[in-house]
C-alpha positions in Angstrom: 22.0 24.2 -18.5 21.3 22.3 -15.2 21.7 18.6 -15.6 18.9 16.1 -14.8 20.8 13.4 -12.8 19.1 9.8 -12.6 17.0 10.3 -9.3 15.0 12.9 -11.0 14.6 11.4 -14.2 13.5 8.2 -12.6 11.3 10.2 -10.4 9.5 12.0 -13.6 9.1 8.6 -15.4 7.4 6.9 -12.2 5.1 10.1 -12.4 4.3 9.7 -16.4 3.6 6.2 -15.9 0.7 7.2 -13.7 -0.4 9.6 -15.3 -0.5 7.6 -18.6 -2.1 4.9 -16.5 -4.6 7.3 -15.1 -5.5 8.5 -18.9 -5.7 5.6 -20.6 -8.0 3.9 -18.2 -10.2 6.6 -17.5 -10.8 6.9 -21.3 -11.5 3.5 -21.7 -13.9 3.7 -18.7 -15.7 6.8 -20.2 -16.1 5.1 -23.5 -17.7 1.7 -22.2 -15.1 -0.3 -23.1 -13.9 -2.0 -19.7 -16.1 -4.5 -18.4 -18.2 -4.1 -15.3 -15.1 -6.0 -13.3 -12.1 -4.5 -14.5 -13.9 -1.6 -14.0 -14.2 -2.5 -10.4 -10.2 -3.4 -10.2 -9.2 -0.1 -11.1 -9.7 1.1 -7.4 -7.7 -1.6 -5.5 -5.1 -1.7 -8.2 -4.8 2.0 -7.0 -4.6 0.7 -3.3 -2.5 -2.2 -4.0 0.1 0.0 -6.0 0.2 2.2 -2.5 0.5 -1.1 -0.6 3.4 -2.1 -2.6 5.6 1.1 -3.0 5.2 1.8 0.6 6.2 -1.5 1.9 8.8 -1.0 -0.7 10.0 1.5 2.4 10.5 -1.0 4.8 11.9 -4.4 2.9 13.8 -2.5 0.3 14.9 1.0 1.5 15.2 0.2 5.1 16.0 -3.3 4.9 13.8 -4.9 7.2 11.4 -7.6 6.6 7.6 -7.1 7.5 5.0 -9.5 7.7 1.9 -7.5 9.3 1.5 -4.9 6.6 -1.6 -5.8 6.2 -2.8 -5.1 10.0 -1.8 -1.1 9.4 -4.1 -1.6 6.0 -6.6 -2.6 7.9 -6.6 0.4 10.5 -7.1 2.9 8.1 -9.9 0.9 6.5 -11.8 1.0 9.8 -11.0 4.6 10.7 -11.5 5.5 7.3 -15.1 4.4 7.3 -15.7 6.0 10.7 -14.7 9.1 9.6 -16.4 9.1 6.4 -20.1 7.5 8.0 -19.7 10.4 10.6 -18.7 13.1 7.4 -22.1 11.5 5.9 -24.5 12.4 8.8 -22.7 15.7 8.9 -23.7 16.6 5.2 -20.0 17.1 4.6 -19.2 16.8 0.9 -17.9 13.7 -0.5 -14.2 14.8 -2.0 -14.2 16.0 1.5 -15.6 12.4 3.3 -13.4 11.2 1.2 -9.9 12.8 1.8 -10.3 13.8 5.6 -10.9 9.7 5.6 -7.7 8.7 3.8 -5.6 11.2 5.8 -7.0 10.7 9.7 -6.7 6.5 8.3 -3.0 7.5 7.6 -2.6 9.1 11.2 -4.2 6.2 12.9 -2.0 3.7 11.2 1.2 5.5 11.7 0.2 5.7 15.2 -0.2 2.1 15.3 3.1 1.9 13.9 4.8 3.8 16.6 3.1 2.0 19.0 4.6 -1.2 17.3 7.9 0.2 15.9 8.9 0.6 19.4 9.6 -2.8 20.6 9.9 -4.3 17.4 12.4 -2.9 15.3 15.3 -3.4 17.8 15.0 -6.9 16.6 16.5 -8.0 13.4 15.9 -10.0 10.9 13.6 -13.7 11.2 12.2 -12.1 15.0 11.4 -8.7 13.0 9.3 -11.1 10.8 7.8 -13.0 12.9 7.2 -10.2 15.6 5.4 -8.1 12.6 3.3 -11.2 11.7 2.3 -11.4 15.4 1.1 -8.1 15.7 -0.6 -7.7 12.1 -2.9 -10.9 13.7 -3.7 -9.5 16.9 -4.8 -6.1 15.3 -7.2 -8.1 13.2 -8.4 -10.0 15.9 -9.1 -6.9 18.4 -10.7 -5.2 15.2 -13.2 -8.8 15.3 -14.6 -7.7 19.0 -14.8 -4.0 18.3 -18.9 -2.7 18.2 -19.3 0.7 17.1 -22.6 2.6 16.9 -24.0 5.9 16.3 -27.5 8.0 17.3 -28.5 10.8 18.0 -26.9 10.8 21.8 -23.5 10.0 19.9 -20.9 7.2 19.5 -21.7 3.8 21.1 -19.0 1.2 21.7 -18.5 -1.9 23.4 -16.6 -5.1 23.0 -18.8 -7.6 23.7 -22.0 -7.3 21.2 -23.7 -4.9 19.4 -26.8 -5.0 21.8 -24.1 -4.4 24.4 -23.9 -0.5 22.9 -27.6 0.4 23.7 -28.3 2.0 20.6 -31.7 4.0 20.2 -34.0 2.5 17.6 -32.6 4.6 15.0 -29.5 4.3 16.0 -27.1 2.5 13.1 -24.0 0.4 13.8 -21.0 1.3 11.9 -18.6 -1.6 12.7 -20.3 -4.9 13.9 -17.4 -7.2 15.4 -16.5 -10.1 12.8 -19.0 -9.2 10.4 -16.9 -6.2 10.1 -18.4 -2.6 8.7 -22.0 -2.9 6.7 -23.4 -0.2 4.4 -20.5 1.7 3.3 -21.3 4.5 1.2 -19.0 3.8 -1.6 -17.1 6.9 -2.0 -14.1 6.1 -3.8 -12.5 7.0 -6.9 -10.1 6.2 -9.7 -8.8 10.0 -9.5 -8.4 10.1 -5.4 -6.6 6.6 -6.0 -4.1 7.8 -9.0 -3.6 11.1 -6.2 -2.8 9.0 -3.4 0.3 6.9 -5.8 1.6 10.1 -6.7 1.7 11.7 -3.1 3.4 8.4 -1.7 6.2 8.2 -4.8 6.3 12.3 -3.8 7.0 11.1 -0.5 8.8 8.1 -0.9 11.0 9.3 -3.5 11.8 12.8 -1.7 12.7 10.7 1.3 15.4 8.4 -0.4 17.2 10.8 -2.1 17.3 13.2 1.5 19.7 12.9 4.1 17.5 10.6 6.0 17.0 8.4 3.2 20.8 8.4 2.6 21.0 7.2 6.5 18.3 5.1 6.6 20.8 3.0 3.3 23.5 3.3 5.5 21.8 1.3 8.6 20.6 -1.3 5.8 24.0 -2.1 3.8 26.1 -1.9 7.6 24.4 -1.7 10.7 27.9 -1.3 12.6 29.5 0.8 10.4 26.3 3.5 10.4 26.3 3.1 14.1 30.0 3.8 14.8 29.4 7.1 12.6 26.9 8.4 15.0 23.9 7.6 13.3 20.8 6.9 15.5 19.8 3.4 14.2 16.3 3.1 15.9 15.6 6.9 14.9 15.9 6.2 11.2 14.5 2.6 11.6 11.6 4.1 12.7 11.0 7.2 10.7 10.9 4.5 7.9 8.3 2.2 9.6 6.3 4.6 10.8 5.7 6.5 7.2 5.1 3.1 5.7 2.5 2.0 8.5 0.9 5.6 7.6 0.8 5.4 3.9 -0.9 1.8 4.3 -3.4 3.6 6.3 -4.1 5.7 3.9 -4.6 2.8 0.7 -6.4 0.8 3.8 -8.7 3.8 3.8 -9.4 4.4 -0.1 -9.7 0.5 -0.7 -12.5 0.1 2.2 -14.8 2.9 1.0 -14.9 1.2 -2.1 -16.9 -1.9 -1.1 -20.2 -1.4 0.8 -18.6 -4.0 3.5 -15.6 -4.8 4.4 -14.3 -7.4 7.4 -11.4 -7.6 9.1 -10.6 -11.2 7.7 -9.7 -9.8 4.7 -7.0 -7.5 6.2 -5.3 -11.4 7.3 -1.9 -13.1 7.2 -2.5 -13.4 3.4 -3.0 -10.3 2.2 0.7 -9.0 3.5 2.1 -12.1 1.6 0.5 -11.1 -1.1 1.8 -7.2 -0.7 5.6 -8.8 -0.2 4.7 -10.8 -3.4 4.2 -7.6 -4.8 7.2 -6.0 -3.8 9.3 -9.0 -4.4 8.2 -9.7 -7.7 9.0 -5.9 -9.0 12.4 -6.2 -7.7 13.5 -5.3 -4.2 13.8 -1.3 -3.9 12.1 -1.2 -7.3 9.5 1.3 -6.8 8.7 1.3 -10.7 8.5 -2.6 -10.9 6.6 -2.7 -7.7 3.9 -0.4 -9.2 3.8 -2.6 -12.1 3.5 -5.6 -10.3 0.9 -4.7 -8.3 -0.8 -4.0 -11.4 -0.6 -7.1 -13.3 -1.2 -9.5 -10.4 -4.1 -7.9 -9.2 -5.9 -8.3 -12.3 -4.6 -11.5 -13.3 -6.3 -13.9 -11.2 -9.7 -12.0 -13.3 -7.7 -12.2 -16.9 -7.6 -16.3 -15.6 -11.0 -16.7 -15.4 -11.3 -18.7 -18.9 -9.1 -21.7 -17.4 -11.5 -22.1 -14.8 -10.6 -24.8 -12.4 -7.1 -24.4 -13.4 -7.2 -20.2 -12.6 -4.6 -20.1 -9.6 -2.3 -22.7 -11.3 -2.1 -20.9 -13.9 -1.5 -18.3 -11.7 1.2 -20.1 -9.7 3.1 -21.3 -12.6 2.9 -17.1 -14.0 4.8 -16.0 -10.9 7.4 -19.1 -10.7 8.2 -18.2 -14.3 8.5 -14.5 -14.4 10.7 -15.2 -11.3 13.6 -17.4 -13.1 13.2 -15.5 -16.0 14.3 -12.1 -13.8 16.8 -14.3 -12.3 18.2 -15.7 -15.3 21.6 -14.6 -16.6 21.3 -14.4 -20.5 17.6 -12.6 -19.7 19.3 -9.9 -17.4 22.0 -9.3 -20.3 19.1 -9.5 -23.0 17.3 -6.4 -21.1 20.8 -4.8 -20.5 21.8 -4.8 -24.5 18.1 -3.6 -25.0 18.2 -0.5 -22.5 21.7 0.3 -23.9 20.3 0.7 -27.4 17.7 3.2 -25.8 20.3 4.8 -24.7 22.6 5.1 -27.5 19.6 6.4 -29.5 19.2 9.2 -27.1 22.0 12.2 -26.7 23.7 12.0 -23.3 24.6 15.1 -23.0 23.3 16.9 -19.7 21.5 13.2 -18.6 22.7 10.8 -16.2 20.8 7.8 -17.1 22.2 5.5 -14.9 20.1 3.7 -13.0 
C-alpha cells in the first residue's frame, strides 16, 4: 500500500478545511441564518484567504519581505472590472465575466510583478521592503490619474480628466481617476471565491513540494551556499514573486466585483500591513494558519461591534495576545502534548504525520 507522507496529508486537510468552510457557510446562508453583513464578509474573507496564502509565497517560502502586496491587488481589481464592464456590454455570461476577469487580473498583476521583480529582488532584506512599499504607492497613485471610458466608437482614456476622454453622450466611464471605478455589476460569489483558495493552495502547494520549491528553500535558508551549487538565485526569486503578484491579481479581481465601487485608496500602504498581519499571525510558511487567520481577523473587527468605541482596542489587545500566547513556551508544549494524543489515537502505520 503506497504511503501518504506528510506534504500530502497536509495538502488534503488544507483542502477539507475549505470545503468544510464552503458547506457550512453556504448552508447557513441558504437557511437565513447569517446576518446581512456577515453575509457580505464571506466574499473578502475568500479574497483575503488568497491574499494571505499567496504572500505566504514570498515572506515565508521564498524568504523575502514585501510591503506593496497590496499594489498587485489592486491591479487585478481594476483590470478585473474592465474586463468584466466590457464582458457586460458583450452579453457574455456572468460565470464567464466573471472568471475571464479573475484570470486576465492575474496576468496583469504578474506582469506588474515582472516589471517590478526585475530591479527589486536583487536587493535584500530592509531595501526589498522598502523598495516594495515604494512601488505598491506609486501603482496606487498612477491608478488615481487613470480615466477610462467606453461608447460606441470604443475605449476612451486620458490622464488628465474624464472630460479629457471625449466620450459620446452615452458613452459611460468605467474608471474615474481618485474616485476610482463606479457602478460595478456585482458579479461575485462565495463558490468562485472558495475555487480560487483551492486553485492557489493547488498551486502553491504543488510548487513547494517540486524541485523549484525545493530551490527556491535553498536560496531562503543560504543564499551562498544555493548559489555556489549552481542555482540561479534571481530565476527562482522571481518565479516566486511573480506567481504571488499573479495570484493577488486574481483575489484583487474577485474582491473588486463584489462592491459596486471600488477606489484605489483602499488598495493603500495599509491594506499590505494588514495582509503581512495575516500571514504573520498564522505562522510564517503556515499556509493552514494563514487561511485561518485571514478568516478570523477579517470578521472580527464586525464580531467587535458591541464594544463600540472600544472596537479596535479590543482588536489590538486580540492580536497582542494571541501573539505571546503562540510565542509562549508552556503554550507551544501544551499544543505539542495535545497533537501527540491525536496521534497516538490514530495507527501510524503507512502515515507520516510529521509536520
Amino acid at each position: 500500500m503506497k504511503k501518504i507522507n506528510a506534504h500530502s496529508l497536509n495538502g488534503f486537510v488544507n483542502y477539507g478545511l475549505v470545503l468544510v468552510f464552503f458547506a457550512v457557510f453556504q448552508t447557513l446562508s441558504s437557511m437565513g441564518m447569517l446576518s446581512n453583513s456577515f453575509s457580505g464578509q464571506l466574499i473578502p474573507i475568500c479574497a483575503y484567504i488568497v491574499m494571505a496564502l499567496s504572500l505566504n509565497l514570498v515572506v515565508g517560502i521564498s524568504g523575502e519581505l514585501s510591503l506593496g502586496h497590496a499594489g498587485f491587488m489592486s491591479v487585478g481589481a481594476f483590470t478585473g472590472v474592465i474586463v468584466s464592464t466590457l464582458l457586460q456590454h458583450a452579453a457574455a455570461p456572468t460565470p464567464f465575466r466573471l472568471g475571464l476577469a479573475m484570470v486576465i487580473g492575474a496576468i496583469f498583476a504578474g506582469l506588474a510583478g515582472v516589471m517590478i521583480g526585475i530591479p527589486v529582488l536583487r536587493l535584500q532584506g530592509d531595501y526589498l521592503a522598502i523598495v516594495t512599499l515604494a512601488f505598491g504607492e506609486i501603482i496606487r497613485n498612477v491608478l488615481n490619474c487613470i480615466y477610462l471610458g467606453l461608447d460606441s466608437t470604443g475605449l476612451h482614456f486620458s490622464m488628465r480628466s474624464a472630460a479629457a476622454m471625449g466620450l459620446e453622450e452615452d458613452g459611460i466611464t468605467i474608471v474615474n481617476g481618485p474616485m476610482g471605478a463606479v457602478g460595478v455589476e456585482k458579479i461575485s460569489t462565495f463558490l468562485a471565491g472558495c475555487l480560487l483558495i483551492v486553485v492557489v493552495l493547488f498551486v502553491i502547494q504543488n510548487m513547494v513540494n517540486s524541485r523549484s520549491g525545493r530551490a527556491i528553500s535553498a536560496i531562503r535558508d543560504n543564499r551562498i551556499a544555493a548559489e555556489a551549487c549552481g542555482l540561479n538565485i534571481t530565476k527562482y526569486k522571481m518565479m516566486a514573486f511573480v506567481t504571488s503578484a499573479a495570484m493577488a491579481g486574481a483575489a484583487g479581481a474577485l474582491y473588486a466585483l463584489n462592491f459596486s465601487t471600488v477606489i484605489p485608496k483602499k488598495f493603500d500602504f495599509n491594506t499590505s500591513i494588514l495582509i503581512l498581519v495575516f500571514v504573520v499571525l498564522g505562522g510564517i510558511g503556515n499556509l493552514r494558519g494563514s487561511m485561518l487567520a485571514a478568516a478570523v481577523l477579517t470578521v472580527l473587527p464586525e464580531l467587535l461591534r458591541g464594544f463600540e468605541d472600544f472596537r479596535m482596542l479590543v482588536y489590538a489587545v486580540v492580536l497582542i495576545l494571541v501573539m505571546v500566547i503562540g510565542n509562549n513556551t508552556q503554550a507551544k508544549a501544551l499544543l505539542h502534548r495535545c497533537s501527540g494524543l491525536f496521534r497516538k489515537s490514530h495507527p501510524k502505520e503507512g502515515l507520516d504525520c510529521e509536520q
